[in-house]
N, C-alpha and C positions, 0 to 999 in steps of 0.2 A: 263543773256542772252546777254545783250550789250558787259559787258566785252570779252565774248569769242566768238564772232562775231569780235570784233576788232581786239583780237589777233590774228587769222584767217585772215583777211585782208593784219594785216602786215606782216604774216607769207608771203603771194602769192605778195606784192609788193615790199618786201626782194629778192625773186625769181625773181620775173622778171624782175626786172634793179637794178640793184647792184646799180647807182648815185643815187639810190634813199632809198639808210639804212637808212637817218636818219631819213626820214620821219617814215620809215616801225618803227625803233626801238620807235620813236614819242608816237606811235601808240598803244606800247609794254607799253610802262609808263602809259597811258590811260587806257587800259585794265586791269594795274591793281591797276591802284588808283578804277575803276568802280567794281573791284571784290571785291577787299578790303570794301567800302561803301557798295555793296551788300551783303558778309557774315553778315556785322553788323547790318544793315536793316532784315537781314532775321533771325539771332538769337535773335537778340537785344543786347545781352551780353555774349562775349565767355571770359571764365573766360582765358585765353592764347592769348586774343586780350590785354585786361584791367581788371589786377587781382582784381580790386577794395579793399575797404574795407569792412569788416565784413556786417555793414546794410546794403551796396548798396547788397548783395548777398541773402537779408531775400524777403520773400513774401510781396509787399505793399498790405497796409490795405487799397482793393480801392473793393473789393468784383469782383476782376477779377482775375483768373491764371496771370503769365507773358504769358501764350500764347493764353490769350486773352477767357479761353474757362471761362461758367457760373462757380462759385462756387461751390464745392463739386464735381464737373468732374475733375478726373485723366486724366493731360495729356496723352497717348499713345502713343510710333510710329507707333504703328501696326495699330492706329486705322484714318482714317478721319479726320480730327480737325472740320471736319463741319458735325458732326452727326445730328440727329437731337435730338430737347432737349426732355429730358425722357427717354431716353435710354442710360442702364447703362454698362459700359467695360464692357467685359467679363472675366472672371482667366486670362484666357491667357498672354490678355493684360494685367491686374496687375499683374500678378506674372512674373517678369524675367526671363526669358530662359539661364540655362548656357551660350551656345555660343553667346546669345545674349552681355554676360558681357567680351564674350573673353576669355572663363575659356574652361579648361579641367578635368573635376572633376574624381575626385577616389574614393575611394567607401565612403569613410566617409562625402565628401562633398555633395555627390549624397545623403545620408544618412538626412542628416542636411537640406538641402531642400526639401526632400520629409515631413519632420516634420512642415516646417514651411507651408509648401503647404497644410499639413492637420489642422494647426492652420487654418489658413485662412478661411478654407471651414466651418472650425466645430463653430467656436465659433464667426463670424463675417458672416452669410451667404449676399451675396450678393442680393438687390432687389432693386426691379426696377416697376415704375409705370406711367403708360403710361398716359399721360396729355390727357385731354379731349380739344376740338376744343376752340382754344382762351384761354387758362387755360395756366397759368406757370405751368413749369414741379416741383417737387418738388425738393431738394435737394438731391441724391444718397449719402447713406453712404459705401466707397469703403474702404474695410480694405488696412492698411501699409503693402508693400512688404518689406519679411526679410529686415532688414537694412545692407548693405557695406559699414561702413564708408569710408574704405580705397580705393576704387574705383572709382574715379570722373567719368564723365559723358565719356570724351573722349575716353574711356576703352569699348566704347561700340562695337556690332561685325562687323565688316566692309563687310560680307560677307552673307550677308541674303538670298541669294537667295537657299543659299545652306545647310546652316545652319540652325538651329531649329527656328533662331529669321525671323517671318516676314518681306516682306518692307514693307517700309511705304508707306502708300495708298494715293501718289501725285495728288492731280486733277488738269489736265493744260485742256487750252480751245484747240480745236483742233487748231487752228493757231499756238497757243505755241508748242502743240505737233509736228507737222510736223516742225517747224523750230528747234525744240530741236532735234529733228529725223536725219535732215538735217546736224546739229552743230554736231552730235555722226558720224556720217561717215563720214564728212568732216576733223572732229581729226584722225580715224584711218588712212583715206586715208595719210592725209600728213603727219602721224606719222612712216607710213612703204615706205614713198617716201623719206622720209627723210633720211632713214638707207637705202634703196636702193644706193640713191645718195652718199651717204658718202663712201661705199663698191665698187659701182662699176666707181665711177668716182673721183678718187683720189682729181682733182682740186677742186671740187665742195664740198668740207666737209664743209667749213664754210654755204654756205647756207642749205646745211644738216641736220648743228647741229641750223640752226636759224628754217627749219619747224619742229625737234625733239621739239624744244624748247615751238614755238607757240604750239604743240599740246599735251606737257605736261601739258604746263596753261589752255588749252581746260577742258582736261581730268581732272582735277584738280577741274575745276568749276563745270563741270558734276559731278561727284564725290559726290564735296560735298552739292551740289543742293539737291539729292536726301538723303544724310547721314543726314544732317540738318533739313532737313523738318519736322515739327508739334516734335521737341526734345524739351524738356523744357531744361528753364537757369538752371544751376547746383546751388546748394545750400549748402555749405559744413556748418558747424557748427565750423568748425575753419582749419587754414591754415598752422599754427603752431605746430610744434609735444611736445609744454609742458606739455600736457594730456602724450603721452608716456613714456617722460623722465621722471615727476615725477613719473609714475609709476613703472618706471625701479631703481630710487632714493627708493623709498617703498621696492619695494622688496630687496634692498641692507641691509638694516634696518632689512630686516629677514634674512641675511644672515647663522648666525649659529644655527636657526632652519631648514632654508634649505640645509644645511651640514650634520645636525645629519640626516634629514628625507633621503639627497639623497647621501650617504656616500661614496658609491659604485663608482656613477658618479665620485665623486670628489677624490676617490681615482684613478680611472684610469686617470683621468688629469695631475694630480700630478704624476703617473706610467710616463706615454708617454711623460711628458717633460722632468723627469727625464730621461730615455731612449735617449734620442735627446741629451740632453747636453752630455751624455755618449760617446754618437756616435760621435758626435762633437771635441771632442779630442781624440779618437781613432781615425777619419781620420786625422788629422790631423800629427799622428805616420805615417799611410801610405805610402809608397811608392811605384813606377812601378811594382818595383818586388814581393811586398807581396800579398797575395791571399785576397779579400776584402769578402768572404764570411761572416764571423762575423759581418762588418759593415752593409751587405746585413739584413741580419737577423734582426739588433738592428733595423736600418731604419724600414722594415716592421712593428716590435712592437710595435714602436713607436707611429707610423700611425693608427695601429689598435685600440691603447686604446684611442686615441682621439679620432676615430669616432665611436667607441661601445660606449664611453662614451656619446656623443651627439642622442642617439637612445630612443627620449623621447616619441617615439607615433613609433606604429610599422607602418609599410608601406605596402599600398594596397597588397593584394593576386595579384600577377599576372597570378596566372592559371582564379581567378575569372575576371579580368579583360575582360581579353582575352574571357572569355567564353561569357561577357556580349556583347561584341562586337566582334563576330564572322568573321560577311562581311568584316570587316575592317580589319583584320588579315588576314583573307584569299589572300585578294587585297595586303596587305603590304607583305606576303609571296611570293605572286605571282611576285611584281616588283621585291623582292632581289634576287628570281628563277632567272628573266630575265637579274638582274644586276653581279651576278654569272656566268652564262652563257658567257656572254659579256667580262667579264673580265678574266675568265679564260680559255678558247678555244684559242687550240693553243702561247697560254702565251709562252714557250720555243722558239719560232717560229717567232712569231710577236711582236714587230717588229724584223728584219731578223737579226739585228747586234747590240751588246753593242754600247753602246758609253762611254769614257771616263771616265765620273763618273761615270756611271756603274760599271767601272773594277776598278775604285777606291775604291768604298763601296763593291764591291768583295773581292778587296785584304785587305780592313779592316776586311772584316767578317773573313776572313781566318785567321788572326791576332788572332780574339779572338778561332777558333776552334782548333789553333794550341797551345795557350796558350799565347801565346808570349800578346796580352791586357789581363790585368785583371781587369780594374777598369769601374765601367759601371756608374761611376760618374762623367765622364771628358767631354771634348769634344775635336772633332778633324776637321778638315777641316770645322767647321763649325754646323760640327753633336754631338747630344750626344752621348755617346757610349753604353747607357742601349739601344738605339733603332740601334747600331750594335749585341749586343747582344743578342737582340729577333733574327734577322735575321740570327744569327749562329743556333737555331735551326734547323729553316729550311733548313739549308744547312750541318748540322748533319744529317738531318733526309734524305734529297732530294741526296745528292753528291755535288759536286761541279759544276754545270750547270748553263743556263741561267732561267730555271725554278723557281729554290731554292734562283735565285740571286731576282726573283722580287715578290715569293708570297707574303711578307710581304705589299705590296704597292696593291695587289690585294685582299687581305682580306680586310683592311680596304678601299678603294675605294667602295669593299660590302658593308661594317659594315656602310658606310657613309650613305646609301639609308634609310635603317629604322631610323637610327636617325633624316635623314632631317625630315624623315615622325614624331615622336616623338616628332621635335621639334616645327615645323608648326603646329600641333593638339595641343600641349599645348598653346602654344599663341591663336591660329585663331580657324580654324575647320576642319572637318576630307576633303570637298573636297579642301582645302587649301595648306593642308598636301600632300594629294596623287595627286593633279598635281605639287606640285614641286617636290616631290621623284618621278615621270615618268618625270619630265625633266632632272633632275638629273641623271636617269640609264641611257638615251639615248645622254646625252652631248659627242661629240667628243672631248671634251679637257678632260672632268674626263676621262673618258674611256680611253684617250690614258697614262695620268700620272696614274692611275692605273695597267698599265703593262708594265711601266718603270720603273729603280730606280734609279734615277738619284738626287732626294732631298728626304724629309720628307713632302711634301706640300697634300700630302693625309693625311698623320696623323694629319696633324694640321685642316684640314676642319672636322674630326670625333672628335679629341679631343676639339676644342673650339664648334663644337656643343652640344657635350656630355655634356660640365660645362656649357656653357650658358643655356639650357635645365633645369639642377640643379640648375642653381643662381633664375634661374625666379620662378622654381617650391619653391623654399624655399622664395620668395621674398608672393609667392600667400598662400601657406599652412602653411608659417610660421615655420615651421619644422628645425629645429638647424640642425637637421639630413641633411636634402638635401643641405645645407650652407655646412656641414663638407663635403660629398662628392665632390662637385664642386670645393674645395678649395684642395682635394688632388688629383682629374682630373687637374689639371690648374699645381699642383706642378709636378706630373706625366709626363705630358708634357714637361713641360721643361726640359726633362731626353731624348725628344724624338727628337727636333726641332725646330727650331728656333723659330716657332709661338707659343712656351707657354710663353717667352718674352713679346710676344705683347697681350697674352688673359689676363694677369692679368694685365698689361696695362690699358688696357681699359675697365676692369671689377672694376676697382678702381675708373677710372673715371666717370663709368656709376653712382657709387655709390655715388660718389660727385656731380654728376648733379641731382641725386634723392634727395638729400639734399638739395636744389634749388626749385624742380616743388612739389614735392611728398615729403615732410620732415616726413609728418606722418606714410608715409610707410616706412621709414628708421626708425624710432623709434618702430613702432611695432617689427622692426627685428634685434633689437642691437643685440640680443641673438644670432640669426643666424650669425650675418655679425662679429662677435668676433669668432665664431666655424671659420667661411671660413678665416678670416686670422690667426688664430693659426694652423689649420690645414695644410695651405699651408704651412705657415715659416716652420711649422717641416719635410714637404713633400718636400721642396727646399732646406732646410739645406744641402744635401751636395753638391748639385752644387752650391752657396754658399761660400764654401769654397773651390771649383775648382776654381773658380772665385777668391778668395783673393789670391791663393797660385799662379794661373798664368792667371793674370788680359789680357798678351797679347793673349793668346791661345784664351779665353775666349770672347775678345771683337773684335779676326779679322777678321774677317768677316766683321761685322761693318766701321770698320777700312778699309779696302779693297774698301767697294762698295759704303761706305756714298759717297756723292759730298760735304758736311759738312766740314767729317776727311779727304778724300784723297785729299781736294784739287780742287778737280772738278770745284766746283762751282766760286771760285775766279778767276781762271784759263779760263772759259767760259764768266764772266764779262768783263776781259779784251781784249780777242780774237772777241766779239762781240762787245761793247759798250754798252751793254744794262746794266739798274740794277738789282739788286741783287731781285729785286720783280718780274721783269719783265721775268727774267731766271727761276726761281722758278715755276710764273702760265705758260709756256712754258710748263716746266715738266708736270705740273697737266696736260692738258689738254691732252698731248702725254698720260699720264697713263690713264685719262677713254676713251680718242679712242683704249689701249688695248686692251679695253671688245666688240665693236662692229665695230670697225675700222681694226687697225691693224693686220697683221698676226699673229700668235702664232710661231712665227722663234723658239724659245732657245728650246732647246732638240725636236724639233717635227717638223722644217720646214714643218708646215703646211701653205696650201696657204687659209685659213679661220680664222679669230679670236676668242676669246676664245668664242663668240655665233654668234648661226645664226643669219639670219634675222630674222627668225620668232620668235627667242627669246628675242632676244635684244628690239627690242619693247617693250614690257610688261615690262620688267625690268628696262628701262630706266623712265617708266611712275610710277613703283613704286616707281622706285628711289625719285622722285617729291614728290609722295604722301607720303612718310614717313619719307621724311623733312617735310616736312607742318604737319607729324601727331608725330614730337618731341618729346613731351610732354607727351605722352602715352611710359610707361615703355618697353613695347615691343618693339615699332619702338626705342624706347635711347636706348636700349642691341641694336639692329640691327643696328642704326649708329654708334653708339661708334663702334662697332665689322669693319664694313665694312670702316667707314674713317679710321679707325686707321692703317687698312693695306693696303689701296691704299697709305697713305702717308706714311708710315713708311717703307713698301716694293714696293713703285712705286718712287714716288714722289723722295723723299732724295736718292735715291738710283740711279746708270748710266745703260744707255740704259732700260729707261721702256718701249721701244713701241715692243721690240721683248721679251720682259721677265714677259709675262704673266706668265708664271708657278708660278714666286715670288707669285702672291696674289689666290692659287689656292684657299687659305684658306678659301675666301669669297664666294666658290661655294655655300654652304648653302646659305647665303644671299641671292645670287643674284634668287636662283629659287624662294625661299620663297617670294620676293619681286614683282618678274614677276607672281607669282600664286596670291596676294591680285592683282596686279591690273588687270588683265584676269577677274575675279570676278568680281570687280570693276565695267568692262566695260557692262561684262553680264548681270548684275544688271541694270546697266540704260539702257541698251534694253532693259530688261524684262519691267521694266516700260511703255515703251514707245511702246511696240509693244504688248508681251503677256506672260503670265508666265507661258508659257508649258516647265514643268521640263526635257521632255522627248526631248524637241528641241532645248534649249539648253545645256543639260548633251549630244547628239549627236554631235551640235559646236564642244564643249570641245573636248570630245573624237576625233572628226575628226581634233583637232588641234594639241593635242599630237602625233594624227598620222605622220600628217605633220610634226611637228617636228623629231618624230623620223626616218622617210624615208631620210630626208634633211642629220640626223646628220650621222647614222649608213650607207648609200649608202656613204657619202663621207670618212669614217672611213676604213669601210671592202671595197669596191668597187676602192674608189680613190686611196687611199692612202695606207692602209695595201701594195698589191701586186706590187707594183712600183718599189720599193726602193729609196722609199723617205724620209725615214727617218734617219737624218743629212748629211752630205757632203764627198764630197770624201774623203777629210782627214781624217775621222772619222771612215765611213765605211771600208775601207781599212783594217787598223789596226786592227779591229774587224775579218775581215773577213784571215786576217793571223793569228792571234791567233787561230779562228775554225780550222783552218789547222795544227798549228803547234801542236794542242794539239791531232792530230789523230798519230802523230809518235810518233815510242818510245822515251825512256828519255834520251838514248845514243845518240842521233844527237844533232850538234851544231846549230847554225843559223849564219847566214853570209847575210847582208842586203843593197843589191846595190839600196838606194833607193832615191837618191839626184835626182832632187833639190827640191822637195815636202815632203819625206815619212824617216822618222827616228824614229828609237827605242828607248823607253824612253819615247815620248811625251803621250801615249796612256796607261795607265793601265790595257785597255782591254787585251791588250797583253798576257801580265802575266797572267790576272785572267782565259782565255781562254786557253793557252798552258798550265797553272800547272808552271806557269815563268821557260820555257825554252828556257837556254841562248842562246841569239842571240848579236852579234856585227854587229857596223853599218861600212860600208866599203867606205871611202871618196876619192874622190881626187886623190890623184897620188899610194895608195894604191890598187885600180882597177888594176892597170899593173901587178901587178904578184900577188901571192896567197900564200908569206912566211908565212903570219898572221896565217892560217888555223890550227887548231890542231888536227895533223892527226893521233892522236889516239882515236879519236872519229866520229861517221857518221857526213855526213856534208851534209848540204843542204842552198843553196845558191838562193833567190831571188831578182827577179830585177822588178821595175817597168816599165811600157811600154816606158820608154823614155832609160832607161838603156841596154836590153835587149839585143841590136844591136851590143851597144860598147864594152861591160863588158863579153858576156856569150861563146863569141870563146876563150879568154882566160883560163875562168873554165874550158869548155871542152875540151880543146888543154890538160891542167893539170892533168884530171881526167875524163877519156874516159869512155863511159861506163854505165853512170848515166840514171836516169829517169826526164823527162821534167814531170811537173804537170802547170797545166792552171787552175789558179784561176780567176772565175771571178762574175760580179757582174750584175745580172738580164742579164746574156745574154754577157755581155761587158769585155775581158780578164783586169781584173787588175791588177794582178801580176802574175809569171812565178818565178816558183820554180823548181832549177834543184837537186835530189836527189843522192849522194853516200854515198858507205861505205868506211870505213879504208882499206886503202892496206894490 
């Protein structure tokens, strides 16, 4: 309580005289040497303060729990720690609750628990005998909950109120209570003054991010005030994964009795690598011109007998799944209804004009429907070309339009909603799950790069949540199976956009810090984590060797945009004086005011960042909390995923305060992160005040509403109907192209459009007209009109600055013609004058 009372303090003496930081920051170092002493005071022993050694972690023989309760009492969260004596837990409390452990179970593990649940009942019944006045109570013998070795204590559900597990039953004295009541609203107040301040008062962000900061350490202690309380120390029986390895050593030793028993397996391994090496120097024969279908085909085979090979345990019924849990489908069908809806209304329409890349990855798509690409294992501008290739379907199937140019980015911006939800209910719990997937359909930044195409930054926030999803579920059920999937999702991706680079990135790395915290969970799943990187090498092989045959194609982008490679960064040391550290946390700091500061400018000139207020909040608090919560496998996949693409697509990268779109990737993250701390917070009110489900499931609900009024009013309302989406340079060319593609193929184009507006810079152009020729007309070329080729219709436009000089001479030339007025919400922006051939 001291600690976050100080924090608070120096949060409000930060604010109100700036001469006085250092005190305030003084203040900030106090509060948390006092939190720190207080976690340790209140756990005694957090195996992630001070790993210890093996004895310090055994029970002392002093005839007391570590938490102090009589001998033969099972500690409880659920329960009081100050029962009274004779009275013995009930199942409940001994037997752990899935969500209590964090899990998402499927049918076999539901299976497996219900067996041990009737162990328990049948062959150890529970009793209890109530002490007579002055009389010790006797000893309660309380049977063993199933065992998880692999689950240390930190893994427990962070979300009780919601969740099957309990809180735990804190007794404060009313004084406590009303100053802790006091401490919880005075975090949120200066938590959403804080993102106020930083939004609407540009100058004022450093004290912004100093009360964001004090009321994430607020929020923090609260937190874990109530997560801590009456938990026992952890107990592992060893820290070390040698118990695994050598079991993995044993069973090498039965090698070829497990060859003869699983022959099959091992011949399809042996099939699908051979198949790969195959493929491997067949592309390698490859060139532009040859048709890569063969390659196409061997790739798939290859891929498939690895993972039919890896399918050692069949996988849950999902018609039974779904039937078991009805409401919960019903709710997740109902957002992807809403997130459908949203995303594909008026798609052809909204926003009103390509831009650029748009009419870039038009005219690539058109590349492959015409023939002219065939290899869908390359990359070009940045893109792979298997994920221009999807997109010529739909513009096979659609025409050539603005519709077919962006359904690919609005399927999956769909497909994104039930996976957030998928992936949040496997980690956490079902309302964890469904209030980040309703933050997620109703975000104005998804929403809008779902019906744009302007990168692959949708596909990468479905494809890295789809393999993170699989890496965890195979990390929990152990299954080679869900390892081999995740690892040809991860390869898959990087067929699609830049961010499968970065998911196996840091999906390597998560596996080398589990090596570190968790070593035994990494040894129970050698099996798995050898499927996920044989799987992926044979699923990446041939970008791969796109990559050795043309290493510059492959890495420019990189090249292009690092401040590393181009240059940037030495360039800005010298022109500043600052150092090379100093320039660096500059960047960091411009890339996370992206998420709640800055505008979202790059393809969207939006005047909002990538979250509202009311979201940003939550999420910057989770952020807190799932640094502090590390060490728990769940939040390592969730940090490794989300630093690794704020640095890797913010940080190293130029101009990150307008290039939000780079890290769309981490939209999963960031709801999942703001829905645990929303919880969080509900949780110590309920504590604190009352635990009517019905008062705060209403909260909740009236928060998503709020957010969604906030997001969709300034999406559909503000911004859709304006034409504010990108600049006039942008717009324009777009909006000639819609025009020139309503005439026939006989007219030429002739483009008076100095000193702003020239053909060539816009690819919209092309992809809009059907690329009908147009010439740009400069300079002393304007005075007469020899250029014209007058055996073809001609149509001549000029931009409003041209119009005056340029257009008596056309029609001195060519009498006759039709004027057309193009313009833009109302405002003429170009003046097209129409004839035919004499």
């Amino acid at each position: 309580m001291g600690a976050l009372v100080l924090a608070l303090l120096g949060q409000f003496i930060l604010l109100a005289r700036s001469a006085q930081w250092v005190v305030g920051l003084a203040v900030y170092l106090a509060a948390l040497a006092f939190l720190w002493f207080g976690l340790r005071e209140m756990e005694g022993e957090l195996p992630w303060l001070r790993p210890g050694r093996e004895e310090d972690r055994r029970i002392p023989d002093t005839g007391q729990l570590e938490t102090g309760q009589p001998q033969g009492v099972a500690p409880t969260p659920g329960l009081d720690m100050e029962q009274p004596q004779g009275v013995a837990p009930t199942l409940a409390s001994v037997q752990p609750s899935p969500l209590e452990l964090g899990t998402d179970l499927d049918e076999g593990d539901e299976a497996g628990l219900a067996r041990a649940a009737a162990d328990v009942t049948t062959s150890q019944p529970l009793q209890a005998t109530v002490a007579a006045e002055g009389e010790a109570a006797p000893a309660v013998e309380v049977p063993a909950a199933p065992e998880r070795p692999l689950r240390p204590l930190w893994n427990a559900d962070l979300v009780g109120m919601w969740g099957s597990a309990a809180l735990p039953d804190v007794r404060l004295r009313p004084l406590e209570r009303v100053g802790e009541l006091g401490l919880w609203l005075l975090t949120v107040a200066c938590a959403f003054y804080g993102q106020y301040l930083m939004v609407s008062q540009p100058g004022q962000i450093n004290q912004g991010l100093l009360l964001m900061g004090g009321a994430a350490l607020a929020f923090l202690g609260l937190a874990l005030r109530h997560e801590l309380a009456g938990r026992p120390a952890v107990r592992w029986a060893s820290l070390w994964p040698w118990s695994g390895l050598r079991l993995h050593l044993e069973r090498l030793a039965t090698l070829p009795t497990l060859i003869r028993s699983h022959w099959w397996r091992f011949g399809l391994i042996l099939v699908g690598i051979g198949v790969a090496v195959f493929n491997y120097g067949l592309l390698w024969s490859k060139n532009a011109a040859t048709p890569y279908t063969d390659a196409v085909i061997l790739w798939l085979v290859s891929i498939a007998c690895l993972v039919a090979a890896c399918a050692t345990r069949p996988l849950p019924n999902p018609v039974a799944v779904i039937a078991r849990h009805r409401r919960e489908a019903l709710l997740v069908l109902a957002l992807t209804v809403v997130a459908a809806a949203l995303r594909l209304a008026y798609l052809g329409a909204i926003p009103d004009i390509i831009s650029g890349d748009e009419g870039r990855m038009g005219q690539m798509t058109l590349s492959v429907v015409n023939g002219t690409l065939k290899d869908p294992f390359a990359t070009t501008f940045g893109h792979s070309t298997l994920y221009i290739f999807v997109r010529a379907l739909a513009v096979e199937w659609l025409g050539v339009n603005t519709l077919s140019l962006r359904l690919v980015e609005a399927i999956f911006g769909i497909l994104a909603i039930p996976m957030t939800y998928v992936l949040a209910r496997r980690m956490f719990n079902t309302s964890v799950a469904l209030f980040a997937a309703a933050l997620l359909t109703v975000s104005h930044f998804h929403l809008h790069f779902s019906r744009v195409s302007v990168n692959g930054g949708i596909l990468d926030a479905f494809f890295t949540a789809l393999a993170v999803f699989l890496f965890y579920s195979g990390l929990r059920s152990r299954r080679p199976l869900d390892f081999a999937l995740s690892g040809m999702v991860v390869g898959v991706h990087l067929f699609m956009y830049m961010g499968g680079r970065l998911t196996i990135l840091f999906l390597l790395a998560t596996i080398v810090a589990l090596l570190v915290v968790n070593p035994r969970l990494v040894a129970a799943n050698l099996s798995g984590l050898a499927a996920f990187g044989l799987v992926y090498a044979v699923t990446a092989l041939p970008m791969l060797v796109w990559a050795m045959q043309q290493p510059g194609e492959f890495g420019g982008r990189f090249v292009t945009m690092g401040i590393l490679q181009n240059g940037w960064l030495a360039n800005e040391m010298r022109a500043t004086g600052r150092s090379q550290w100093e320039v660096l946390l500059q960047q960091f700091r411009v890339s996370m005011l992206a998420f709640n500061v800055y505008p979202a400018s790059a393809f969207y000139l939006a005047s909002k960042p990538m979250l509202d207020l009311w979201t940003a909040v939550p999420f910057a608090l989770g952020l807190v909390y799932a640094l502090w919560r590390a060490f728990d496998e769940r939040f390592l996949l969730l940090n490794a995923w989300f630093w690794s693409a704020v640095i890797g697509g913010q940080v190293l990268v130029l101009n990150p305060d307008i290039s939000a779109y780079r890290i769309m990737i981490v939209m999963p993250v960031v709801v999942i992160l703001a829905a645990v701390a929303w919880f969080k917070l509900v949780d110590s009110a309920a504590q604190l005040l009352t635990r009517n489900r019905y008062l705060w499931g209403t909260l909740t609900m009236a928060f998503i509403a709020l957010v969604a009024y906030v997001n969709l009013s300034y999406y559909w309302v503000d911004f859709a109907p304006n034409c504010r989406y990108e600049d006039r340079g942008t717009r324009v060319p777009s909006l000639m192209g819609s025009y020139l593609g309503t005439l026939d193929r006989d007219y030429r184009g002739y483009l008076y459009g100095e000193p702003w507006l020239f053909y060539g810079t816009h690819p919209s152009v092309d992809y809009l007209s059907g690329s009908l020729p147009v010439q740009n007309v400069r300079g002393a070329q304007a005075a007469n009109v020899n250029f014209v080729d007058r055996t073809h219709k001609a149509v001549f436009m000029f931009v409003p600055e041209q119009v005056k000089v340029a257009s008596p001479t056309v029609e001195q030339t060519f009498p006759g013609g039709r004027w057309v007025e193009i313009k833009d919400c109302g405002t003429p922006v170009l003046y097209a004058y129409e004839v035919a051939p004499r």
